[in-house]
Every structure is written in structure tokens, then in C-alpha cells.
N, C-alpha and C positions, 0 to 999 in steps of 0.2 A: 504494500500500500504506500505509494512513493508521496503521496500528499502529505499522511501521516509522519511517515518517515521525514519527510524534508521540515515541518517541523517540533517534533519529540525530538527529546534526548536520549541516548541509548543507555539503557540500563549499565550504570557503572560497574557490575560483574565482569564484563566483558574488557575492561580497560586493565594493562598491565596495573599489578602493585593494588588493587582495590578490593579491598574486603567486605565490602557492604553491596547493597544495590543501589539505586539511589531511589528516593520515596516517590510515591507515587501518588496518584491522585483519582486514578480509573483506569481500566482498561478498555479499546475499543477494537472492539474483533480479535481480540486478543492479543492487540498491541497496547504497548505500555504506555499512559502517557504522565510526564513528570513532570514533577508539583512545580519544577522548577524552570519548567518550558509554561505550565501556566503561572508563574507570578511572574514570568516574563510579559506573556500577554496582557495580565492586566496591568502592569507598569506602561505598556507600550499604550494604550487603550488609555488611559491615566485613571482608571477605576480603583478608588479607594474604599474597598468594602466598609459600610458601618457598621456590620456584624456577620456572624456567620450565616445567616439565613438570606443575606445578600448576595456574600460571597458564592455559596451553592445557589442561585438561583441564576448567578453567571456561569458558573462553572456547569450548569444542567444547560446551557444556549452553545459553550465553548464546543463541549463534548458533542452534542448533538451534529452542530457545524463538523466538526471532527471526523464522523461519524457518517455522515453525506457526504463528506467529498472523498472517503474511502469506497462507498459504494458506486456512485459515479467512475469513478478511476475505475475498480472490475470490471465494472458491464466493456469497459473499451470502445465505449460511443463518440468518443471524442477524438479528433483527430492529436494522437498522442506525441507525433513531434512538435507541432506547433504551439501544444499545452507546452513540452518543455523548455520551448523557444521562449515563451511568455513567460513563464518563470524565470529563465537563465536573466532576460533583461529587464528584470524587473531586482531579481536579486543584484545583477551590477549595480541599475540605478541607486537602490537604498546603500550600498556601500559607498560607492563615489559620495553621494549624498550629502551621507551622515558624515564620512570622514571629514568631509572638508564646513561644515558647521562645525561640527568638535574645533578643527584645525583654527580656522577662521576667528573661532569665539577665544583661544587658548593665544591668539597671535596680532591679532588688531583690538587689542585694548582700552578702554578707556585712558589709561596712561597714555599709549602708543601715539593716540589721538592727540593728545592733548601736547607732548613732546614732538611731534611733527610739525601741531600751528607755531610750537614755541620756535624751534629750530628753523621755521620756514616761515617766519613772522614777516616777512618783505612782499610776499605773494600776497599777502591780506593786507595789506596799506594801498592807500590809493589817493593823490594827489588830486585838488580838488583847488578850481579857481571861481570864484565871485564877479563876472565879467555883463559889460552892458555894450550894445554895439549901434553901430549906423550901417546899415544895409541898402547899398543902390544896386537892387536886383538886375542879373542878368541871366538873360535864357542859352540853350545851346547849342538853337538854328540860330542866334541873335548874327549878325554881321559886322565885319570887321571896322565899320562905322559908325553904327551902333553904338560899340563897345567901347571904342575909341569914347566917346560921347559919355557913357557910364561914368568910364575910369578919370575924366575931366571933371565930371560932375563929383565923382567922392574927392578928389583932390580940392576943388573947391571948399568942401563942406571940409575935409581937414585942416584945410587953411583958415576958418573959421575959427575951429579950434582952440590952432595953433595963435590967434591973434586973441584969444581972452573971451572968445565966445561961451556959453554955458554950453554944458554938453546935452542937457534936457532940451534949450532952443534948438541945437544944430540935428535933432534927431526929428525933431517935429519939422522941421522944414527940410529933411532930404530922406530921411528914413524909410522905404517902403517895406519894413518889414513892420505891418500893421498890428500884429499883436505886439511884438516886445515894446512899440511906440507908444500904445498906451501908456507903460511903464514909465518911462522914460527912457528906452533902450533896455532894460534889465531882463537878464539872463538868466538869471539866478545863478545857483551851484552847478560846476560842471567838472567832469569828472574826465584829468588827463588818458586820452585815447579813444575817447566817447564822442568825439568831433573830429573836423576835417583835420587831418595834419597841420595846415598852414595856420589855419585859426588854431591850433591848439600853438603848435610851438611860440606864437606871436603873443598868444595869450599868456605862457608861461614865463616870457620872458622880460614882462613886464615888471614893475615895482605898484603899489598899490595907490590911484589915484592917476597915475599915467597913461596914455593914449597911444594907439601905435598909429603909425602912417596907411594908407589904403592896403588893404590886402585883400588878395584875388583866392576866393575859391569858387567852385561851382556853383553857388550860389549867387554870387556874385560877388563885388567889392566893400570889406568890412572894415570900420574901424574902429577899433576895440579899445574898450575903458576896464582898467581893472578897478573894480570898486573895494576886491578883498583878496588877500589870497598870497601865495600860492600857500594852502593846509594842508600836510601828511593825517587823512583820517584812517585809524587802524578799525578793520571791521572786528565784531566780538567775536569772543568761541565762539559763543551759542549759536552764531548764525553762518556757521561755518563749518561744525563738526561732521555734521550728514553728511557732506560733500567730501571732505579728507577723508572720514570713515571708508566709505564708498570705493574713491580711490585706491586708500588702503587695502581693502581687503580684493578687488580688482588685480591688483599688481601681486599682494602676497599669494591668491590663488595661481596665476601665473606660473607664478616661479616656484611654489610648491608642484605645478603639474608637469613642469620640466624636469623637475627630481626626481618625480617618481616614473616619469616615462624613460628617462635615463639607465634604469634600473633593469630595463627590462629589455627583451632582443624579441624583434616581430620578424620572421619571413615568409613572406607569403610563398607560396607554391605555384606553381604556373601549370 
């Protein structure tokens, strides 16, 4: 009865060195089955008997089960390689499985975690500028005259500036970027790499209250008032550990399945 058999445990008589049997629990067709193949099951099951009249009224459903797929298996109704096929890969599944939950939970730690943000504390900061701009939009069928025309107009209005103009007047009379206008040009917080390259480096290399000269990105020609900035904000653990965890155990499975495939020699047959 290979259902039974695959899984009971065999009577300890039978093992070198052992003088006992090992306890039992019933037998089903006059196979043995052990107490200790069932408190597996109900461990796996996570059934905590609250008494013994529980515990047998599982152990009467266990056995039963037991007991049906021994009879099934005899009659030979079933196509018997394909059962074993189905079991073989079912049995690898739960090994691979479990091993590597065990592995995983024994190897990516909360310490683990918590020592990787420490030690990799530069990947979680992120520079962050306070910036407000004048926008003379340009498109990108626009024409070479056109643009011409653009880049004279934000030069103008830098020049405005640059001669002691407010920077709220010179946004309201050149600015076509109509929301941040409302503002007064205001940007808010913006987070280095989160923008075009030109406006970001221009922006970064500002000091706080100063204005750069016209600059050209897809958008068109900007020019940038730092209001605040440049800030290193560190993001928290907290909002960060699911994602190193993740990683962690990503990279540790990896390279635990490199190990253990290393261990081993496959050749196929032709």
C-alpha cells in the first residue's frame, strides 16, 4: 500500500540497534501507522487537541482518509505512473519549499535588515531643492525662428531680473507655465534626478535666493530661483525595510541555489 507507506513510519524493529517498536496509534489493513507520523500530521494541520475526545475524533477522519486511499491504490484504477509522477513533484516542491523558508527566515534577519540600511545609509538619502521658475514654453515641431524668438524673450525677462526686478512681477508677465504662476513660480520640493538633467544640475548648483541664467530643456526655456535648498533628507527604516528585506532575501536565495546546485552533477543521456 505505497500511499500508506509513503507516509507511516516503519516500525522501529526493523532498524539496526533498536529494541523497541515504535508506538502506534492503529493499524490499517494491517499496516502500522505511528503515533508519531500522526503528531506529525496534526503539527502540520496546526490542530491542537483540547482533549482526548478531540484528538480521536481527528485521528477517526486521519485513519479513515488512510484507509481510502489504500483501497483506491489496490483496485489499480488509477493511472499508477502518473499518481507517482504527482507525488514525486509534489514531494520536491515541499522540500525546495520549506528548505529555503527555514533558510531565508535563519538568514535575512531583522538585524540583517536593519545592518544593510545602516551600512548602505547613502542609497536612502536623497537630495532635495526648494526651487520656483519662469517658463517660456517651447514645443518640438516649434521652428528655428520661433525659438530663436522664445530664447530672446526668456533673456529679456532674465534681464529683468538681473536689473532688480521682483521675481513674482517677472513670472506674471513672461511665465507660461500657468499653474506654478499662480504661485509665484513655486515648485515646491524637488527631489535630485526627479527632473530634466539641465534643470536639475542648474538647480543644484545654485546658493539659496539666486537665479540662474535661461536654461533650455524640452520644455522649454527656464529660469530658476532657489528659494531653499540644497537638503540631504534620509528616508526612515520603516519605510524602507520591505524593500531591503525583499532584496535580501532575493539575492540570499540566489546564491544559496548556486550552492547547492554546485553540489550536484546532472547528465542527461541522449
Amino acid at each position: 500500500m505505497r500511499f500508506i507507506a509513503f507516509i507511516t513510519i516503519i516500525v522501529c524493529s526493523v532498524l539496526a540497534g533498536c529494541d523497541s517498536p515504535v508506538e502506534r496509534v492503529a493499524t490499517v489493513n494491517g499496516q502500522p501507522i505511528a503515533k508519531e507520523a500522526f503528531d506529525a500530521y496534526m503539527k502540520h494541520k496546526r490542530i491542537a487537541a483540547r482533549d482526548e475526545q478531540q484528538r480521536n475524533s481527528v485521528l477517526d477522519k486521519y485513519l479513515e482518509r488512510e484507509a481510502l486511499a489504500g483501497v483506491i491504490e489496490s483496485q489499480g484504477s488509477l493511472d499508477k505512473a502518473l499518481t507517482e509522477a504527482e507525488l514525486n513533484e509534489f514531494r520536491k516542491e515541499m522540500l525546495i519549499s520549506r528548505y529555503f523558508e527555514q533558510y531565508l527566515r535563519d538568514n535575512v534577519t531583522d538585524d540583517a535588515v536593519r545592518n544593510y540600511y545602516t551600512s548602505h545609509i547613502e542609497q536612502y538619502q536623497e537630495r532635495k531643492v526648494n526651487v520656483a521658475h519662469v517658463l517660456v514654453r517651447t514645443t518640438r515641431n516649434m521652428g528655428d525662428v520661433e525659438r530663436q524668438a522664445k530664447a530672446t524673450t526668456a533673456q529679456e525677462a532674465y534681464s529683468k531680473l538681473s536689473a532688480g526686478e521682483s521675481f513674482e512681477s517677472v513670472v506674471e508677465a513672461y511665465s507660461e507655465d500657468t499653474v506654478s504662476a499662480k504661485k509665484g513660480g513655486d515648485l515646491g520640493w524637488l527631489k535630485e534626478g526627479s527632473i530634466h538633467a539641465k534643470f536639475s544640475d542648474a538647480a543644484f548648483s545654485l546658493k539659496a535666493g539666486k537665479i540662474s541664467e535661461p536654461v533650455e530643456t524640452p520644455f522649454g526655456f527656464h529660469i530658476i530661483k532657489l528659494s531653499e535648498g540644497p537638503q540631504v533628507i534620509k528616508k526612515p527604516f520603516e519605510s524602507v525595510s520591505g524593500n531591503i528585506r525583499y532584496q535580501l532575501r532575493n539575492e540570499v536565495k540566489e546564491a544559496e541555489l548556486k550552492r547547492l546546485l554546485a553540489e550536484v552533477k546532472i547528465e542527461k543521456v541522449n
